[in-house]
C-alpha positions in Angstrom: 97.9 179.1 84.6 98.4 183.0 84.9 101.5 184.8 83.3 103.4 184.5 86.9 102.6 180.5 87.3 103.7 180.0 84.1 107.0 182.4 84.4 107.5 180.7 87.4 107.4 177.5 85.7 109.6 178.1 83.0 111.9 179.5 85.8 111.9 175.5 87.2 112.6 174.0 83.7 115.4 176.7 83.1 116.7 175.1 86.8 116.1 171.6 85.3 118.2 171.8 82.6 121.1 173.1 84.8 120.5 170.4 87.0 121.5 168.0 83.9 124.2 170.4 82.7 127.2 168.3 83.0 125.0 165.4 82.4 124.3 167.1 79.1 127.7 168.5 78.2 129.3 164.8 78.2 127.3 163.6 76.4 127.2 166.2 73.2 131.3 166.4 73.9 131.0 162.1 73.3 129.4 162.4 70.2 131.6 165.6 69.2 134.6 163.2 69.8 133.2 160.5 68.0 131.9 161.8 64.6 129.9 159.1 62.8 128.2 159.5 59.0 124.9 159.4 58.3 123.2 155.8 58.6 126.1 154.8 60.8 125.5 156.7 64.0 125.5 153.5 66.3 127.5 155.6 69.2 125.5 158.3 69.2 122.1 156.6 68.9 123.3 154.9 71.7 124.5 157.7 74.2 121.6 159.6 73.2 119.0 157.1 74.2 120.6 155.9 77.5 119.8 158.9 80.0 116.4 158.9 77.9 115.6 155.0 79.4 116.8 156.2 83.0 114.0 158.4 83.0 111.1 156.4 82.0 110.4 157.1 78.4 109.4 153.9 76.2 112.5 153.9 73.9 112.2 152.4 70.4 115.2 151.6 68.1 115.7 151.0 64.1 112.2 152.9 63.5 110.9 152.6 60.1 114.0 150.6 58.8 116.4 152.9 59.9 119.1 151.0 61.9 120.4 154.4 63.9 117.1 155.8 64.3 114.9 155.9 67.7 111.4 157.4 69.3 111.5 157.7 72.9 108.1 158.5 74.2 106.6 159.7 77.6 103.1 160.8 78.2 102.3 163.3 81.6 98.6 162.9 81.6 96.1 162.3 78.1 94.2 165.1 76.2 97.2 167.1 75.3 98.8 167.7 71.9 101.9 165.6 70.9 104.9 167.0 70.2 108.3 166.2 68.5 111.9 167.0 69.5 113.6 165.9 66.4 117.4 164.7 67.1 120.3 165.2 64.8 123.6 163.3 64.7 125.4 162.4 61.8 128.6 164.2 60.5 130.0 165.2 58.0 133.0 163.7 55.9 136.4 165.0 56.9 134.9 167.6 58.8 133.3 165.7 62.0 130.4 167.8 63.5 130.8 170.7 61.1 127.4 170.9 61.4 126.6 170.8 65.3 124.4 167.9 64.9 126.3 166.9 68.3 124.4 169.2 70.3 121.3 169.4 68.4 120.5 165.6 69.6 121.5 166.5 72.7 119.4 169.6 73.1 116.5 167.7 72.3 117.2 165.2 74.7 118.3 168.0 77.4 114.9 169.6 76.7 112.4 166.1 76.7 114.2 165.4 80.5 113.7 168.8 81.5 110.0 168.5 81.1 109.9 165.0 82.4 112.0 166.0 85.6 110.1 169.2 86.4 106.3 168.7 85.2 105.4 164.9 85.1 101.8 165.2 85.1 102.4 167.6 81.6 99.4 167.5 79.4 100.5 165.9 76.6 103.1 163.4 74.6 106.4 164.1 74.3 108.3 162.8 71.5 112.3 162.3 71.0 112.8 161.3 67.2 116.0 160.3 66.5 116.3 160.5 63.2 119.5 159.8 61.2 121.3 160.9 57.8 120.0 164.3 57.8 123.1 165.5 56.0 123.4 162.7 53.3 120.4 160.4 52.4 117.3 162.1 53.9 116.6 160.2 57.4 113.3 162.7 58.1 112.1 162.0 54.6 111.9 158.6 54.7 110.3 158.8 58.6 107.5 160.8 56.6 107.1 158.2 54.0 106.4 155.6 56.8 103.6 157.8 58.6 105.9 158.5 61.9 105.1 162.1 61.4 101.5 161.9 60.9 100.1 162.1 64.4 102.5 164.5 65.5 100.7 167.9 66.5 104.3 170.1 65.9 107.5 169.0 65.1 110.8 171.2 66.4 114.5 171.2 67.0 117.4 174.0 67.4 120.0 174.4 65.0 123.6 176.3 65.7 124.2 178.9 63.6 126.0 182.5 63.3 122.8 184.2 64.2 119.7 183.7 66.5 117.0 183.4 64.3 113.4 181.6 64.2 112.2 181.8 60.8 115.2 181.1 58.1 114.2 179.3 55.1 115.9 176.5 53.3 115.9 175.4 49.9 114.5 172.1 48.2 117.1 170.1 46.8 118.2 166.6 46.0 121.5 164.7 44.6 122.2 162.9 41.7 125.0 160.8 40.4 126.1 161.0 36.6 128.0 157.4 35.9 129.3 157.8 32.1 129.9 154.3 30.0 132.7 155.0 27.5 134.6 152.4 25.7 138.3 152.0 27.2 141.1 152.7 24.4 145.2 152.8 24.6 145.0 156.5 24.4 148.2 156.9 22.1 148.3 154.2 19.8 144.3 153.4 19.2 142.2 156.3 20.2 139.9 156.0 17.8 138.6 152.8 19.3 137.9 154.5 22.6 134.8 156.2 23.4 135.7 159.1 26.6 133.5 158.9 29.3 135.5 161.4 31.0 135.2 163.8 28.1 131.4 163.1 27.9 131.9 164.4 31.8 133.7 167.8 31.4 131.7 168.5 28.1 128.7 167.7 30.8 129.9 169.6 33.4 130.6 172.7 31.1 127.0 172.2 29.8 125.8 172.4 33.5 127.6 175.9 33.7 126.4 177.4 30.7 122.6 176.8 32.5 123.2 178.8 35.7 122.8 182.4 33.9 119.6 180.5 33.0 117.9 180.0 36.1 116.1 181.9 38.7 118.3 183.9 41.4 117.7 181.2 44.3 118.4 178.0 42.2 121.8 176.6 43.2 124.1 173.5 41.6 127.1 172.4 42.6 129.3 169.3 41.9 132.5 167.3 42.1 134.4 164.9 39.8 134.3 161.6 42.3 135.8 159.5 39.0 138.1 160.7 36.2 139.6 157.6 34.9 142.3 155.4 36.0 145.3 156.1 34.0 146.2 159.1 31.5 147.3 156.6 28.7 143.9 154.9 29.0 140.9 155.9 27.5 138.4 156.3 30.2 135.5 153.9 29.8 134.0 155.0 33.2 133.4 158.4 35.2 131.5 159.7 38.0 130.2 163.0 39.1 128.1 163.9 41.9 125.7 167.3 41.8 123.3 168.6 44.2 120.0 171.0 42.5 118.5 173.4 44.9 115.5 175.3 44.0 113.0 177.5 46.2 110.4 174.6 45.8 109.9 171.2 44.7 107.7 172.2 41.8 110.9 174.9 40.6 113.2 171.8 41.5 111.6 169.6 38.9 112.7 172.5 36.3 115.9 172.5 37.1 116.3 168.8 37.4 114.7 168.9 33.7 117.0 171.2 32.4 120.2 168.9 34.1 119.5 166.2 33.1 119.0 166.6 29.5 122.1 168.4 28.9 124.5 165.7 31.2 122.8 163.5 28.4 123.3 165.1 25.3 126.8 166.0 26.7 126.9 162.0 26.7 125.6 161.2 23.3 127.8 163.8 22.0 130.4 161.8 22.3 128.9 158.3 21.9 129.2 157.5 25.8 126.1 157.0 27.9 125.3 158.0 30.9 123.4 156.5 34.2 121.4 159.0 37.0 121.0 158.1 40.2 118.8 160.6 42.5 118.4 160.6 46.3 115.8 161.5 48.0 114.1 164.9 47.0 114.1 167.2 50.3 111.6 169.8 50.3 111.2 173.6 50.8 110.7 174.2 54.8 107.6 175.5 55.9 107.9 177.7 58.8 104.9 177.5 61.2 105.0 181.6 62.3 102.7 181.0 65.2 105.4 178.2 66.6 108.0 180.5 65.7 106.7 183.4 67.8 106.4 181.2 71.4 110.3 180.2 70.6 111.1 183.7 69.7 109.6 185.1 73.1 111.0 182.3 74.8 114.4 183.0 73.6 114.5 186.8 74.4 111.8 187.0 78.0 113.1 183.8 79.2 116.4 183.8 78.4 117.4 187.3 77.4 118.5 186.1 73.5 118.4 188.5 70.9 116.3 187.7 67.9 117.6 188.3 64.2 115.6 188.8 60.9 116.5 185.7 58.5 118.3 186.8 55.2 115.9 188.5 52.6 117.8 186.6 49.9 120.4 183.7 49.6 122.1 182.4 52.9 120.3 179.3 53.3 120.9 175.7 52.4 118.5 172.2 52.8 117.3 169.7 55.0 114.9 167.4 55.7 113.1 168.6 57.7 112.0 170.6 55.1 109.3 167.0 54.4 108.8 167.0 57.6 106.8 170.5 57.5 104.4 169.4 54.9 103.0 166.6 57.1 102.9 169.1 60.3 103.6 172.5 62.4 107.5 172.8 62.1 110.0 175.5 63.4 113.8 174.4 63.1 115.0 177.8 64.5 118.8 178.5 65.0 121.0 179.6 67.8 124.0 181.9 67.1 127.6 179.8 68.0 130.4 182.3 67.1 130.7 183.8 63.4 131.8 180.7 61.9 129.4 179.2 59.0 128.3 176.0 59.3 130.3 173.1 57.2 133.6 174.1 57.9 136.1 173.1 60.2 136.0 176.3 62.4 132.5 176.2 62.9 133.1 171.8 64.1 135.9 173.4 66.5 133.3 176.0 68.0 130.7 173.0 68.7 132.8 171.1 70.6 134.0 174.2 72.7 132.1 176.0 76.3 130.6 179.0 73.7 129.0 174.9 72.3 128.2 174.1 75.4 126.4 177.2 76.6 124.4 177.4 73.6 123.4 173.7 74.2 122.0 174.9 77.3 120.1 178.2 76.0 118.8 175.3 73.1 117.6 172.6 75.5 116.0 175.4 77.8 113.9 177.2 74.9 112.7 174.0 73.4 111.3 172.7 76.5 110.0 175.8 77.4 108.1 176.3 73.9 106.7 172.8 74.4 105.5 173.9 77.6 103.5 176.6 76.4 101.9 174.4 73.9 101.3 171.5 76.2 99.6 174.3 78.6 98.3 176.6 76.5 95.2 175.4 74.2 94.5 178.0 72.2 98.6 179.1 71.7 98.3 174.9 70.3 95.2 176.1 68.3 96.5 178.8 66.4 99.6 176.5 65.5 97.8 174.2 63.8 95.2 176.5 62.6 98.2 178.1 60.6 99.7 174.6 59.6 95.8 173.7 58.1 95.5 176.7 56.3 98.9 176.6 55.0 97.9 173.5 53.8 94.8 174.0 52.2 96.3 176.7 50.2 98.7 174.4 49.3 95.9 171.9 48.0 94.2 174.7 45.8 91.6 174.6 48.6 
């Protein structure tokens, strides 16, 4: 197709996704309403696949042992690439969709129906991933580990955000419990019988401080007490602390994880406790695919008139999954500005659930099915996309 066809094209999607507007705002506003944690998104797995079924794709549920997840499928005509709309929608403790996971599932959804309603004979395979516990316990990761990702030609989805931007960063980074084993004591009478776990805590979390002026620029920890003990007249035999290590890569992650962990255990033997750790999953460094990133940008500000911001040079960015995800393929996970709120905090779950939400939700779902477009359509825009992702890789390899 010439320039014209195809801006003519993206015109019909951009109609197609108004078409399904209110279609599309119910939904998101339902899963807004009805925030569920991560591995327990039953409702929104649910809502998310239904309009999906309607229109034809092949929907799969619980993919690789994860009860909330789901891969809907459809395929125009064979010989194109295959492509990924990944789907968030888990919440976040206390704050509900504080994180605007409720219209990132429903912008890829928007988007995959778009295509399907305006091209069906689209060269290529479009993917909706559902995939679950992206803020707590790594949904995308373990996808990766089964192999979901490993025939999938690119891999994208939109985050809300303060800013419009197509090429932020985020951090690798992982969580770890610190159980402490004291010896329980009456704290006034027989102290010396007790053995603190909660002062083998603070003396832990203290040591955890003293590292930070220690560590490279980028590297960030922080923690909370989930356990002190159970009365003050008691010594505490058990304690619990959760942390989570960021780091610019996995490899500097294991440095800081080293460095942790030794001191939470001397902190421990110091005061004859012990001390049990318990990691999650490791999320890695995202790798931006720049090629992918540039249809998205010009999609964003020739189709729908967006302006483009530069990411942060330093600091300002946080960790997801998805991050895995771009070591097995071409990723973007570009973000759409929703008010000045940050993320994670209850002003920012009040702006997704509000019509500045739901018009971004609309400007999502029309430039993700507008980037797949050109891929599906444009073979040697698809080439250079994974061109990039095999020399990235390569590097990566020592090659």
């Amino acid at each position: 197709m010439n320039k014209q066809q195809d801006k003519e094209m993206k015109l019909q999607i951009a109609q197609a996704v108004d078409a399904r507007d209110r279609q599309l705002r119910e939904l998101s506003l339902n899963i807004h309403a009805n925030p569920e944690l991560s591995f327990h998104e039953h409702k929104a797995q649910q809502w998310l696949t239904e309009p999906l079924i309607e229109a034809g794709f092949t929907v799969e549920k619980g993919i690789s042992g994860l009860e909330t997840s789901f891969r809907a499928t459809w395929e125009g005509t064979a010989g194109g690439p295959t492509i990924a709309l990944l789907a968030e929608y888990d919440a976040l403790p206390g704050l509900g969709h504080g994180c605007g996971h409720s219209l990132i599932g429903t912008a890829a959804v928007g988007a995959a129906l778009a295509l399907k309603d305006t091209y069906p004979e689209l060269p290529g395979k479009i993917i909706v991933l559902g995939t679950p516990a992206e803020e707590e316990g790594g949904g995308k990761i373990i996808m990766c580990n089964d192999g979901v990702f490993d025939e999938i030609d690119a891999a994208m989805m939109v985050h809300p955000q303060n800013k419009t931007m197509v090429l932020r960063g985020a951090l690798a980074c992982v969580d770890a419990t610190f159980t402490f084993h004291g010896r329980q004591a009456h704290a006034s009478s027989s102290p010396e019988k007790g053995i603190s776990a909660l002062d083998a805590l603070v003396n832990a979390y203290v040591a955890i401080n003293s590292l930070r002026q220690y560590m490279k620029e980028d590297v960030r920890i922080h923690g909370i007490i989930t356990r002190g003990g159970d009365a003050p007249n008691v010594v505490p035999e058990l304690t619990e602390a959760v942390f989570i290590l960021r780091a610019s890569t996995v490899d500097e992650l294991e440095i800081v994880r080293e460095k942790v962990y030794r001191a939470v255990r001397c902190a421990a033997e110091g005061v004859g406790a012990t001390v049990d750790i318990n990691e999650g999953l490791i999320y890695a460094e995202r790798n931006n695919n720049k090629e992918l990133a540039g249809l998205f940008a010009r999609n964003l500000e020739e189709e729908l008139g967006l302006e483009v911001c530069d990411p942060p040079q330093k600091g300002g960015v946080g960790s997801s999954d998805i991050g895995n995800v771009s070591q097995v393929t071409a990723v973007i996970h570009p973000y759409i500005r929703l008010g000045d709120a940050t993320t994670h905090t209850p002003e920012f779950a009040a702006l997704a659930g509000s019509e500045e939400g739901m018009t971004q939700l609309n400007y999502a779902a029309k430039a993700l099915a507008m980037t797949v477009y050109d891929l599906c359509t444009d073979r040697d825009a698809m080439k250079l996309v994974r061109d990039e992702f095999e020399e990235w890789k390569k590097q990566k390899n020592g090659g």
